[in-house]
MIMI-880269 format. One record per residue (C-alpha): x, y, z; residue in three letters. Coordinates in Angstrom, 2 decimals, padded with zeros to 5 digits. Example, Ala and Ser with C-alpha at 12.3 -4.5 7.8 and 13.67 -1.06 7.14 Angstrom:
<c1=012.30	c2=-004.50	c3=007.80	res=ALA>
<c1=013.67	c2=-001.06	c3=007.14	res=SER>
This chain:
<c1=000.00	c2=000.00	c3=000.00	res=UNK>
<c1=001.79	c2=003.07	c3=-000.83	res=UNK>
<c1=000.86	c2=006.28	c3=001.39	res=UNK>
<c1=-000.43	c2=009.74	c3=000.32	res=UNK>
<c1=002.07	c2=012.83	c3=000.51	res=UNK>
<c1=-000.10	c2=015.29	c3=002.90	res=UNK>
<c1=001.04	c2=018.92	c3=003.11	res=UNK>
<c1=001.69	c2=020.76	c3=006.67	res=UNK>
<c1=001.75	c2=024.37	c3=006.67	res=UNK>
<c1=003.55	c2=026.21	c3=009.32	res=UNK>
<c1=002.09	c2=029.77	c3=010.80	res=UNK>
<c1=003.89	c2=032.72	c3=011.45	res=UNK>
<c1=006.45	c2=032.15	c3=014.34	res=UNK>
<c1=005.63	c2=028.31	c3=014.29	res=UNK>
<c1=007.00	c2=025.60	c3=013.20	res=UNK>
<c1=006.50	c2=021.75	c3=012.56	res=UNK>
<c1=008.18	c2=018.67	c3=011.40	res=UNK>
<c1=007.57	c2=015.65	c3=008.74	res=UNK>
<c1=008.65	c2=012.45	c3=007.57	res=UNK>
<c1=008.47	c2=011.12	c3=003.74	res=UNK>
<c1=006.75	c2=011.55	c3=001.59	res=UNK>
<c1=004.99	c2=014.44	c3=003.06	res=UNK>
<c1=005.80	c2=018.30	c3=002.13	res=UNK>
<c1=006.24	c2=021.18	c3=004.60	res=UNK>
<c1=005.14	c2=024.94	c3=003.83	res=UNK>
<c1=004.80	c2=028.44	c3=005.62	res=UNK>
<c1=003.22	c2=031.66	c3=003.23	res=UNK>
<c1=003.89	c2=035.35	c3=004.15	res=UNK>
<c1=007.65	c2=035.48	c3=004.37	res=UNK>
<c1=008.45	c2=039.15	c3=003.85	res=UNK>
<c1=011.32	c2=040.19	c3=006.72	res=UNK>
<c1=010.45	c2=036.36	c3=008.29	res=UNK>
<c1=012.76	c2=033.65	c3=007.82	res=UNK>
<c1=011.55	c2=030.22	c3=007.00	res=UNK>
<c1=014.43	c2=027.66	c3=007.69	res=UNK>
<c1=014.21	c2=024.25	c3=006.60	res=UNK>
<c1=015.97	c2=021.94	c3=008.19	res=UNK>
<c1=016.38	c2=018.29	c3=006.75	res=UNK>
<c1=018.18	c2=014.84	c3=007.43	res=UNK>
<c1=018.80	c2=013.08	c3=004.08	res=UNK>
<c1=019.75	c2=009.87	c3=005.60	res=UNK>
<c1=015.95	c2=009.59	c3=007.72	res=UNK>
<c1=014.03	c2=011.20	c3=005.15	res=UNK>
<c1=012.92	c2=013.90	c3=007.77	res=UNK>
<c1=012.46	c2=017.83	c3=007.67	res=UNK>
<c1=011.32	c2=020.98	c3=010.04	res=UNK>
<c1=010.41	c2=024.01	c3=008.66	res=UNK>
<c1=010.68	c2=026.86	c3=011.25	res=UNK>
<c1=008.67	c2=030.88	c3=010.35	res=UNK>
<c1=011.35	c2=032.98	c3=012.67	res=UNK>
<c1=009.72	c2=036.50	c3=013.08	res=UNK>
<c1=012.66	c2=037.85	c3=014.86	res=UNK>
<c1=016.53	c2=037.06	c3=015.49	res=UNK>
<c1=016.86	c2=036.84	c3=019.84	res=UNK>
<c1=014.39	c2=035.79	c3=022.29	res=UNK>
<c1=016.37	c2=038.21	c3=024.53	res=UNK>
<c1=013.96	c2=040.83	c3=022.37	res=UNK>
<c1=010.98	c2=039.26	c3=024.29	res=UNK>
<c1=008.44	c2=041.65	c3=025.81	res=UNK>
<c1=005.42	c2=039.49	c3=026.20	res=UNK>
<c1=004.66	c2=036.81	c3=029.53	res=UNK>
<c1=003.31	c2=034.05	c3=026.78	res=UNK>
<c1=006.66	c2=032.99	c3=025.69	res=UNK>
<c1=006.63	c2=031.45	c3=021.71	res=UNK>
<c1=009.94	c2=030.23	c3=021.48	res=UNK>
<c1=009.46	c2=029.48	c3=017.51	res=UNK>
<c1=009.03	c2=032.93	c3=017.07	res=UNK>
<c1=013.20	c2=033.80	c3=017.54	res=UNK>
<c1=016.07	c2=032.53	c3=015.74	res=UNK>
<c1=017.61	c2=030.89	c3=018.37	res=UNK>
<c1=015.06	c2=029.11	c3=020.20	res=UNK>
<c1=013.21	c2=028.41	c3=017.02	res=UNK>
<c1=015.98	c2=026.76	c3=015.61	res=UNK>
<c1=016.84	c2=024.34	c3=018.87	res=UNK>
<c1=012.97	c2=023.93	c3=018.91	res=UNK>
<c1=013.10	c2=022.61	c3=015.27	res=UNK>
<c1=016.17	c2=020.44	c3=016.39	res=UNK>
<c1=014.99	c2=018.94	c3=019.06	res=UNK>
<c1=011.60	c2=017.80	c3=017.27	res=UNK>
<c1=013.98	c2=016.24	c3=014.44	res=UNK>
<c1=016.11	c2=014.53	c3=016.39	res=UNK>
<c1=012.89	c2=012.93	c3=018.06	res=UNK>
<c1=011.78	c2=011.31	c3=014.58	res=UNK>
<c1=015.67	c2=009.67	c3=014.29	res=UNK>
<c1=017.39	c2=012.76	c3=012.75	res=UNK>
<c1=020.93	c2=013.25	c3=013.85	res=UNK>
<c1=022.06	c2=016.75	c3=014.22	res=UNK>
<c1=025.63	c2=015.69	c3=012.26	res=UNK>
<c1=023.67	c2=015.16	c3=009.40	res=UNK>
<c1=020.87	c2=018.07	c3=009.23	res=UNK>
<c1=021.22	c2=020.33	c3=006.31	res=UNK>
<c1=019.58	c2=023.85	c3=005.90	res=UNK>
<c1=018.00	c2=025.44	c3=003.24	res=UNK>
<c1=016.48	c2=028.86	c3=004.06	res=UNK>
<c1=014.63	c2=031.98	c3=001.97	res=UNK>
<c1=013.01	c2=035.68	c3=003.57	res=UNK>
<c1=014.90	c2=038.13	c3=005.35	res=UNK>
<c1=013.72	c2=040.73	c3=002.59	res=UNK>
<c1=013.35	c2=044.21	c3=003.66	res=UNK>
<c1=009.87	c2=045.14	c3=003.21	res=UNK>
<c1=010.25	c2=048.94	c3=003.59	res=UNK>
<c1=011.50	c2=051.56	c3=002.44	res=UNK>
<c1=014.03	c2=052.51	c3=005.79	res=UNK>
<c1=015.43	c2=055.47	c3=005.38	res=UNK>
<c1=017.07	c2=055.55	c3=008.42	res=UNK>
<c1=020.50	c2=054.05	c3=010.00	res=UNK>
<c1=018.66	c2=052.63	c3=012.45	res=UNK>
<c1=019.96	c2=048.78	c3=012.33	res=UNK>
<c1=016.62	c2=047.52	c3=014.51	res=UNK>
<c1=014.69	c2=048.46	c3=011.63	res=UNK>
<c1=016.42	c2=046.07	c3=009.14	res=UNK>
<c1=014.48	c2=043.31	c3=010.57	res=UNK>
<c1=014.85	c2=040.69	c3=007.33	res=UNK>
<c1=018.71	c2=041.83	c3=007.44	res=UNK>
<c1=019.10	c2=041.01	c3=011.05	res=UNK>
<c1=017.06	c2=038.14	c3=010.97	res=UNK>
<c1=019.47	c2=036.53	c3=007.85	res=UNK>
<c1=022.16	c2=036.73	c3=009.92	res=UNK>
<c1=021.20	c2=035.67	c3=012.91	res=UNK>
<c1=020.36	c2=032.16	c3=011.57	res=UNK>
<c1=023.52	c2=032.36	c3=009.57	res=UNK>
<c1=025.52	c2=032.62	c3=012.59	res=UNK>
<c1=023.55	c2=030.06	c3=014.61	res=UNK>
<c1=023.55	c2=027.46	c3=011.83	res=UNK>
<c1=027.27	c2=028.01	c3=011.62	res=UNK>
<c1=027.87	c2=027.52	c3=015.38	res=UNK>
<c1=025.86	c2=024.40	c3=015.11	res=UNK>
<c1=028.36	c2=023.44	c3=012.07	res=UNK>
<c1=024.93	c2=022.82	c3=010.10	res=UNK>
<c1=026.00	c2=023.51	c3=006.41	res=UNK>
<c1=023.28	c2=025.93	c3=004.73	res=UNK>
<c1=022.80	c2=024.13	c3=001.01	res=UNK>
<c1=021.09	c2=026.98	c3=-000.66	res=UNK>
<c1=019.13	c2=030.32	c3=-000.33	res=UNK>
<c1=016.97	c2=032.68	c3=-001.38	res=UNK>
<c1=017.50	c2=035.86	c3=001.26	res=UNK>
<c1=016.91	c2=039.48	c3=000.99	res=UNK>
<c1=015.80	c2=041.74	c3=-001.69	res=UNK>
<c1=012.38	c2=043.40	c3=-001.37	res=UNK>
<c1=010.24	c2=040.69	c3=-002.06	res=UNK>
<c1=007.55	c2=038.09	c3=-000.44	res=UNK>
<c1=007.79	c2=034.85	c3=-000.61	res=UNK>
<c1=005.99	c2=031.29	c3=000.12	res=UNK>
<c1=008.04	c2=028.02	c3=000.73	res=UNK>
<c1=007.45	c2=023.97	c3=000.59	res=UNK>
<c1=009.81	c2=022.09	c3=000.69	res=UNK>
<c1=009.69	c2=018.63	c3=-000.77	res=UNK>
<c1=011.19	c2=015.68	c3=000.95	res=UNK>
<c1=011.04	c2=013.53	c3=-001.96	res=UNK>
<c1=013.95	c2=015.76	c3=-004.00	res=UNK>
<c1=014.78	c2=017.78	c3=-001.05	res=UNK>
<c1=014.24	c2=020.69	c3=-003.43	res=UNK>
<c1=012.99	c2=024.21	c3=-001.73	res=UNK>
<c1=010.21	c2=025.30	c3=-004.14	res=UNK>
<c1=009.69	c2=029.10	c3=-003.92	res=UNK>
<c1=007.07	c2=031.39	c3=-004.88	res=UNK>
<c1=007.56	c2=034.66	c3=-005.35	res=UNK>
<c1=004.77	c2=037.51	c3=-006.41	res=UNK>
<c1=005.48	c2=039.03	c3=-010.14	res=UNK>
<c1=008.83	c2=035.96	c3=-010.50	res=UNK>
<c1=006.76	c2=033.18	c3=-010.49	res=UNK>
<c1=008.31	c2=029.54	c3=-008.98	res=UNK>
<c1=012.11	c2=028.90	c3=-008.23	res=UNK>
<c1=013.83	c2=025.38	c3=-007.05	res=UNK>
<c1=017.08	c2=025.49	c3=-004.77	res=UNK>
């Protein structure tokens, strides 16, 4: 009996996991990050919607630790590594971090999508998780799935139409 690929989508400052042959997708990613990450090996993949790049930025009581860069990212870990994923072996794929607005400022907390880039960067790298490909920065909104079947990110941007990396 073979077994019907279902899509999950992931919210803003969410995230979920999936095994093969499923897909994964999050909409709406204008400064957001959505990370993928993926184990070849177990056939298993997160996708995580980081709004911003440090829970230290945290003003609220109801903590939503998928909303940051850093504890988004160990969330999304920790729920692979549950389904048999080894942390050696994740690889990251990623797209968003566009800057929405026009800043005219020098301000550096307004470049949200810049900061936001970078912060996963530098987390991923810490983690020595190799980021594959990208699609960061620009201007532009885009919406994600990736497919566990090619491990290809398919992205959809308004006015460019549909990109693989």
């Amino acid at each position: 009996m073979t077994s019907v690929a279902t899509m999950t989508k992931v919210g803003i400052a969410d995230y979920n996991v999936v095994e093969y042959p499923n897909t994964i997708m999050t909409a709406g990613l204008g400064s957001c990050i959505g990370l993928v990450l993926y184990d070849e090996r177990k056939k298993v993949a997160g996708l995580v919607h980081v709004m911003l790049p440090d829970s230290t930025m945290s003003r609220t009581t109801s903590f939503n630790g998928a909303k940051f860069a850093d504890t988004g990212i160990q969330l999304l870990i920790d729920s692979l590594t549950e389904l048999g994923a080894r942390e050696s072996r994740l690889k990251a794929k990623m797209a968003g971090g566009a800057q929405m607005f026009d800043v005219k400022s020098s301000n550096e907390l307004m470049r949200i999508g810049n900061r936001n880039t970078e912060a996963v960067r530098s987390l991923l790298e810490d983690r020595k998780i190799p980021i594959i490909s990208e699609d960061v920065g620009g201007n532009k909104g885009r919406t994600i799935e990736f497919l566990l079947d090619s491990f290809q990110l398919k992205i959809k941007t308004i006015k460019e139409g549909v990109t693989y990396i």
